[in-house]
C-alpha positions in Angstrom: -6.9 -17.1 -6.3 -3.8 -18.9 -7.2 -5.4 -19.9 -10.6 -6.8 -16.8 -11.6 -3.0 -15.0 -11.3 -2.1 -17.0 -14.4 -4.4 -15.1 -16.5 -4.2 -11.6 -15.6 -0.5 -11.3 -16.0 -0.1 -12.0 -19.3 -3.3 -10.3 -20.4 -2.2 -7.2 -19.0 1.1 -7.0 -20.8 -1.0 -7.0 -23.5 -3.8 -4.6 -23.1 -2.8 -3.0 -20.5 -3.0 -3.0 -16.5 -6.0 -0.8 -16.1 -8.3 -3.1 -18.4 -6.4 -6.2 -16.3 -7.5 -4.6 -13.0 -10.7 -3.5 -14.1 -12.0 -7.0 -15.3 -10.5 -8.1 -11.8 -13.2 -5.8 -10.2 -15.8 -7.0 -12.4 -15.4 -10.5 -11.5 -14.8 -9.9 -8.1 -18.3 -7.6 -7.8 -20.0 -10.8 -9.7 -18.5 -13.1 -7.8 -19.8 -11.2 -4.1 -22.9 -10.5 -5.7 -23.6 -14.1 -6.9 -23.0 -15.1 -3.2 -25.3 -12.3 -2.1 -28.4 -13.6 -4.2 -27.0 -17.4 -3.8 -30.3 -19.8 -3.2 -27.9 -22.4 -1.5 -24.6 -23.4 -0.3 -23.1 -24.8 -4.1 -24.4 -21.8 -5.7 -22.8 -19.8 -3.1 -19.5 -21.9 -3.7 -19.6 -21.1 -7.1 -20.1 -17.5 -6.4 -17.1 -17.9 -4.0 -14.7 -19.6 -7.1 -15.4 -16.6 -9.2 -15.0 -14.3 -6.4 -11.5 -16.2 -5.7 -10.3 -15.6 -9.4 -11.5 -11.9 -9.6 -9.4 -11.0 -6.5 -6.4 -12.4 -8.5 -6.7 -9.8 -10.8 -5.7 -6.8 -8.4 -3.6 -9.4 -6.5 -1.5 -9.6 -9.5 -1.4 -6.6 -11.7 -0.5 -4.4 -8.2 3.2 -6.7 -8.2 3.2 -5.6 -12.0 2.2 -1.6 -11.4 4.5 -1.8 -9.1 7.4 -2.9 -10.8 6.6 -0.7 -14.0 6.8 2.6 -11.7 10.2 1.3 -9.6 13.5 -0.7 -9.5 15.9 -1.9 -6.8 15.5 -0.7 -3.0 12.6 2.1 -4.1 10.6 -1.2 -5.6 11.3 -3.1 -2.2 10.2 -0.4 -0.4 7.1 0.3 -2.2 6.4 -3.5 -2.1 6.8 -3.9 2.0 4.0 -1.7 2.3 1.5 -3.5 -0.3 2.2 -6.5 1.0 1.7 -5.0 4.8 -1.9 -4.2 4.0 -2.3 -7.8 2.8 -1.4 -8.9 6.5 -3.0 -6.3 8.4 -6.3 -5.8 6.8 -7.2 -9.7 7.7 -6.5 -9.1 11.5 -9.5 -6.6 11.3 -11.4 -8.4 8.6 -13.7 -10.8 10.7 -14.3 -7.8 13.2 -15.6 -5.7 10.5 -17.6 -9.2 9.1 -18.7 -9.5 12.9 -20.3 -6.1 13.1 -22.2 -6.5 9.9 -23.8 -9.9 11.1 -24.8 -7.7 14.6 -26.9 -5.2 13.0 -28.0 -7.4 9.4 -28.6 -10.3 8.1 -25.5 -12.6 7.3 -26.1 -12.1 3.5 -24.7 -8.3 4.0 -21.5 -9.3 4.0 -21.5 -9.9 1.1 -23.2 -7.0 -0.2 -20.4 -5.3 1.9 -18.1 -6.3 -0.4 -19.7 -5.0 -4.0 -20.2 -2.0 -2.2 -15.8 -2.1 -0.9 -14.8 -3.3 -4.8 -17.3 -0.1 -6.3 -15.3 2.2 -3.6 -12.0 0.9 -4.9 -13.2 0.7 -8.5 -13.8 4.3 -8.3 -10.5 5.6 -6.1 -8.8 3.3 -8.9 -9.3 5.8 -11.8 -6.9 7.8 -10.2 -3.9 5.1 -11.3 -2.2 6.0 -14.9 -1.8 3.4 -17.1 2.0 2.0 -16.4 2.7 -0.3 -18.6 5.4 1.0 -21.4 4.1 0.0 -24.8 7.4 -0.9 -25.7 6.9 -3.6 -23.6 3.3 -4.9 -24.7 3.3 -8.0 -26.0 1.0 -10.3 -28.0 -0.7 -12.8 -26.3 -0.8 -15.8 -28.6 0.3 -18.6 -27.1 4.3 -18.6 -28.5 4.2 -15.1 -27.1 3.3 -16.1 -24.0 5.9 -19.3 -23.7 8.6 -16.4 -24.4 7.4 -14.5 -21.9 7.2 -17.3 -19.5 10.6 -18.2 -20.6 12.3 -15.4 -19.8 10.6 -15.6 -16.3 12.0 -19.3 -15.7 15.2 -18.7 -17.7 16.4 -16.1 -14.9 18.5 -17.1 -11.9 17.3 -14.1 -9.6 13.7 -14.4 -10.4 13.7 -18.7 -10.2 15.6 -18.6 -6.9 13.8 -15.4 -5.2 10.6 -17.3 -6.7 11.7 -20.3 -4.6 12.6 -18.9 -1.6 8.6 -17.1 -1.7 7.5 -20.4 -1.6 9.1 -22.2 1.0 8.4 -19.3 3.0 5.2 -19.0 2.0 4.5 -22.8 2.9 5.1 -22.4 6.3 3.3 -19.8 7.1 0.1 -21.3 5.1 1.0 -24.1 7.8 1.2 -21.8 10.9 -2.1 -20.1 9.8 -3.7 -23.7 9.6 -2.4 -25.0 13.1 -2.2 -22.0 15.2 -5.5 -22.7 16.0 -5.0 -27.0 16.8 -1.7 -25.2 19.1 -3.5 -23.3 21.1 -6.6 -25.8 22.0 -4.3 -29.1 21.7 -0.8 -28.0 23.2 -1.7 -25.6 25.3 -5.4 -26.1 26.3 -5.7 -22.1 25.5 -8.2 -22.2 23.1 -9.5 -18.9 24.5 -6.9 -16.8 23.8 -6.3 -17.5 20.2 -8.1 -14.7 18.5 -5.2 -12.1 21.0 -2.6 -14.9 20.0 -3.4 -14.2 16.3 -4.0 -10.7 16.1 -1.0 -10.2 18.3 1.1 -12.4 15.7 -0.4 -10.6 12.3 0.2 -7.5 14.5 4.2 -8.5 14.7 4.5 -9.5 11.1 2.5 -6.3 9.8 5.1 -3.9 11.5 7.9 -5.5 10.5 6.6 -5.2 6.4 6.2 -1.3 7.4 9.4 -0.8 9.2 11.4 -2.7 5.9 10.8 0.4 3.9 12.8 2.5 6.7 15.1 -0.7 6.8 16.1 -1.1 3.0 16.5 2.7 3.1 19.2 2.6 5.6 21.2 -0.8 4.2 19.5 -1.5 0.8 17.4 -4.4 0.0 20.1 -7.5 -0.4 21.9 -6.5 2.1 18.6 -5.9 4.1 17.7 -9.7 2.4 20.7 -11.3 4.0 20.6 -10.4 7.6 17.2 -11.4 7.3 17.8 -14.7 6.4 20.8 -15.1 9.0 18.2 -14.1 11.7 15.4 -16.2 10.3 17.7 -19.4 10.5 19.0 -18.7 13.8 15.3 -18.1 15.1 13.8 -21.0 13.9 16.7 -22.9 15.0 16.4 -21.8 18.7 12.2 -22.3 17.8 12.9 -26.2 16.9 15.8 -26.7 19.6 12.9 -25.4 22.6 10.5 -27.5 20.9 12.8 -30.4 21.0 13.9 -29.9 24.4 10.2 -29.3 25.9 8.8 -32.4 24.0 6.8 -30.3 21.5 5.5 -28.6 24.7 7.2 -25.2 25.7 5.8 -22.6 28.4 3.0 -20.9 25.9 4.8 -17.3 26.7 8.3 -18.6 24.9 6.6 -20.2 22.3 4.8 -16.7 21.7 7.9 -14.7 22.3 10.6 -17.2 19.6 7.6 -17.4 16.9 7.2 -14.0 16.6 10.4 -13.4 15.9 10.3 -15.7 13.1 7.1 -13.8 11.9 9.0 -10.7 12.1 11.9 -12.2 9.8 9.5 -13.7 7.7 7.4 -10.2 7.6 10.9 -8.7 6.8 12.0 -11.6 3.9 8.3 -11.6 1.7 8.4 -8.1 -0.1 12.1 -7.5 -0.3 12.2 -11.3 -1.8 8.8 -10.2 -3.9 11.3 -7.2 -5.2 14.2 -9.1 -6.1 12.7 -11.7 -8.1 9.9 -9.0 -10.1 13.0 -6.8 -10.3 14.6 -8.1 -13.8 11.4 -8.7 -15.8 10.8 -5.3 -16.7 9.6 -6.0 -20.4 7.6 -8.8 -19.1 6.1 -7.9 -15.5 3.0 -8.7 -15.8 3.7 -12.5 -17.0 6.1 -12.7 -13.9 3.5 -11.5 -11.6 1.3 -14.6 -12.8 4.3 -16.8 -12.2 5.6 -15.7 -9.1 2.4 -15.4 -7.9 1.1 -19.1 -8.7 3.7 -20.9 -7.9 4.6 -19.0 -4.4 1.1 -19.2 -3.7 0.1 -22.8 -5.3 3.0 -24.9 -4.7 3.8 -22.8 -1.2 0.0 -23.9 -0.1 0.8 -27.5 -0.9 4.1 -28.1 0.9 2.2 -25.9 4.1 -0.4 -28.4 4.1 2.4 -31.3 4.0 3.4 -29.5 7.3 0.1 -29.5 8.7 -0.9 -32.9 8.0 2.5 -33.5 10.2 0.5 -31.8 13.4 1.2 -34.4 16.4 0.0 -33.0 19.2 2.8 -31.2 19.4 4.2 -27.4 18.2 7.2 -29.6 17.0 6.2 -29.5 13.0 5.5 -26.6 12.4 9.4 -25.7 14.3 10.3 -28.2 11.8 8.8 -26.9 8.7 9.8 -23.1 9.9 13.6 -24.2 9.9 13.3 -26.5 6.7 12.0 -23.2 4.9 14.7 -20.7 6.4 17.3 -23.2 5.5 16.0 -23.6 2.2 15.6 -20.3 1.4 19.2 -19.0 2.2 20.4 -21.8 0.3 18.2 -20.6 -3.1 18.7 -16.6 -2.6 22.5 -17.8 -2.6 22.0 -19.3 -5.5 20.2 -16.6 -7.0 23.0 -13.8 -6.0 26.0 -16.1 -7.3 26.7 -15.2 -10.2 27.3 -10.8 -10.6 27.9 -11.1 -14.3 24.5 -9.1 -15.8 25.3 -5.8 -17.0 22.0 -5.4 -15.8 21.8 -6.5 -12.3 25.3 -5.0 -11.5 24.0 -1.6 -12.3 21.5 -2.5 -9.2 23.9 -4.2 -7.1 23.2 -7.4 -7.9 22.7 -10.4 -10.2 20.3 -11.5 -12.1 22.1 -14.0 -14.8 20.1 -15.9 -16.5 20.1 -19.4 -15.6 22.2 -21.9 -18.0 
């Protein structure tokens, strides 16, 4: 997944997001389908890899639709509830995956899913083409370095790009030891699929309620708080970690982390706006960016994390206020400089760096 996003931006800035997307579907209904008719387990991890970089394709070019249709707080708010599907459809996921396997054989989930990429396929003709073919670009390989320069050569998109992936990293490491917590600190293995859906439940509402929240402050603004609270959450997280030997009551543990779930819920799309919100001409190259490095480099400092795991919940409180601290520190960074003609017209910086 976090390899395929490196092609699809760049293709579709220059032919296009609809012929992006649609060769994301393609691959993705190959990809399910190979699994489907898979004779054993390496063929059906093949199948799985090109399922993997088929889903990129939607993955990415949806950042890139997005930020061709909107700017500024309207962009944030169209980006909370994206991303909000991407956290609330996998709390239903393995019920839906669960029925299947009740009334077929296990192979139908698979089949499911080129039946669910055909449905969206189809609904997906509705979606104009976005991209402005001013901004279409060729895709030789000194266009692309350009492109990929101008992504790397901004401050607001390098440091909102950074803050993503710290962010991102702990969360990949809560979603990899939640399950360790529960059985190992708190002898609760039983309750981890209420603890979980519970927990995706928290984060998923607080990505819906930013559209209603950038409305009312505006998305830095709405950016800053955030950070504040998510600092001052996982602080009070690591300090009761701390204090209970890596051991707190299981009720405060559940009570401080989703708080920082919610601030993290509320931090991911308005960060996701800020740093797609200066590359206009070249979205969909930024889209591959953003998206492989928050993704690849934010999955390999969450499993640093994980490999910490001790027995204890006191890691992941570590790595949650490493990441809070980290990120407050780059969006500074990113927002210190108001010189653009460009990003003052929205607020806010977005000087390129050096």
């Amino acid at each position: 997944l976090a390899a395929g996003t490196l092609v699809y931006g760049p293709l579709s800035d220059r032919v296009g997001r609809r012929p992006a997307l649609y060769l994301g579907f393609l691959l993705y209904a190959l990809g399910a389908l190979g699994a489907a008719l898979a004779p054993s387990l390496e063929a059906i991890l093949a199948a799985r890899f090109l399922w993997g970089f088929g889903a990129a394709g939607p993955r990415t070019i949806v950042l890139a639709i997005v930020r061709d249709s909107y700017r500024g707080d309207e962009m944030a708010k169209r980006m909370s509830l994206i991303l909000a599907v991407f956290i609330v459809v996998p709390v239903f996921a393995p019920a839906v995956g669960a029925v299947i396997v009740a009334v077929a054989p296990w192979r139908w989930v698979f089949w499911a899913c080129v039946v669910f990429v055909g449905g969206i396929a189809v609904w997906a003709l509705r979606i104009p083409e976005t991209l402005d073919p001013a901004n279409r670009i060729d895709s030789g390989p000194a266009d692309i370095l350009r492109a990929v320069r101008t992504v790397v050569g901004n401050r607001q998109t390098v440091g909102y790009m950074l803050a993503l992936t710290v962010s991102f990293g702990a969360f990949v490491s809560y979603l990899a030891s939640s399950e360790l917590i529960l059985s190992d600190v708190f002898d609760r293995a039983d309750l981890f699929p209420a603890f979980f859906g519970l927990l995706a439940a928290v984060r998923g509402t607080a990505m819906l309620s930013n559209s209603r929240i950038v409305d009312r402050f505006g998305v830095r603004p709405t950016v800053r708080r955030t950070l504040v609270g998510y600092v001052v959450a996982a602080g009070v997280l690591l300090l009761v970690a701390v204090i209970a030997d890596g051991a707190p009551p299981l009720w405060l543990f559940t009570v401080l982390l989703a708080t920082v779930l919610t601030m993290h819920g509320l931090l991911i799309p308005n960060a996701n706006a800020l740093a797609m919100d200066p590359m206009g001409s070249v979205a969909g190259t930024a889209a591959s960016v953003i998206g492989f490095i928050s993704t690849g480099f934010g999955a390999a400092f969450g499993a640093v994390i994980d490999r910490a795991f001790n027995g204890t919940v006191t890691p992941l409180a570590v790595g949650f206020f490493i990441s809070s601290i980290a990120a407050l520190l780059l969006t500074t960074w990113a927002d210190r400089d108001p010189h653009d003609p460009e990003a003052v017209a929205l607020g806010g910086p977005g000087q390129a760096v050096g």
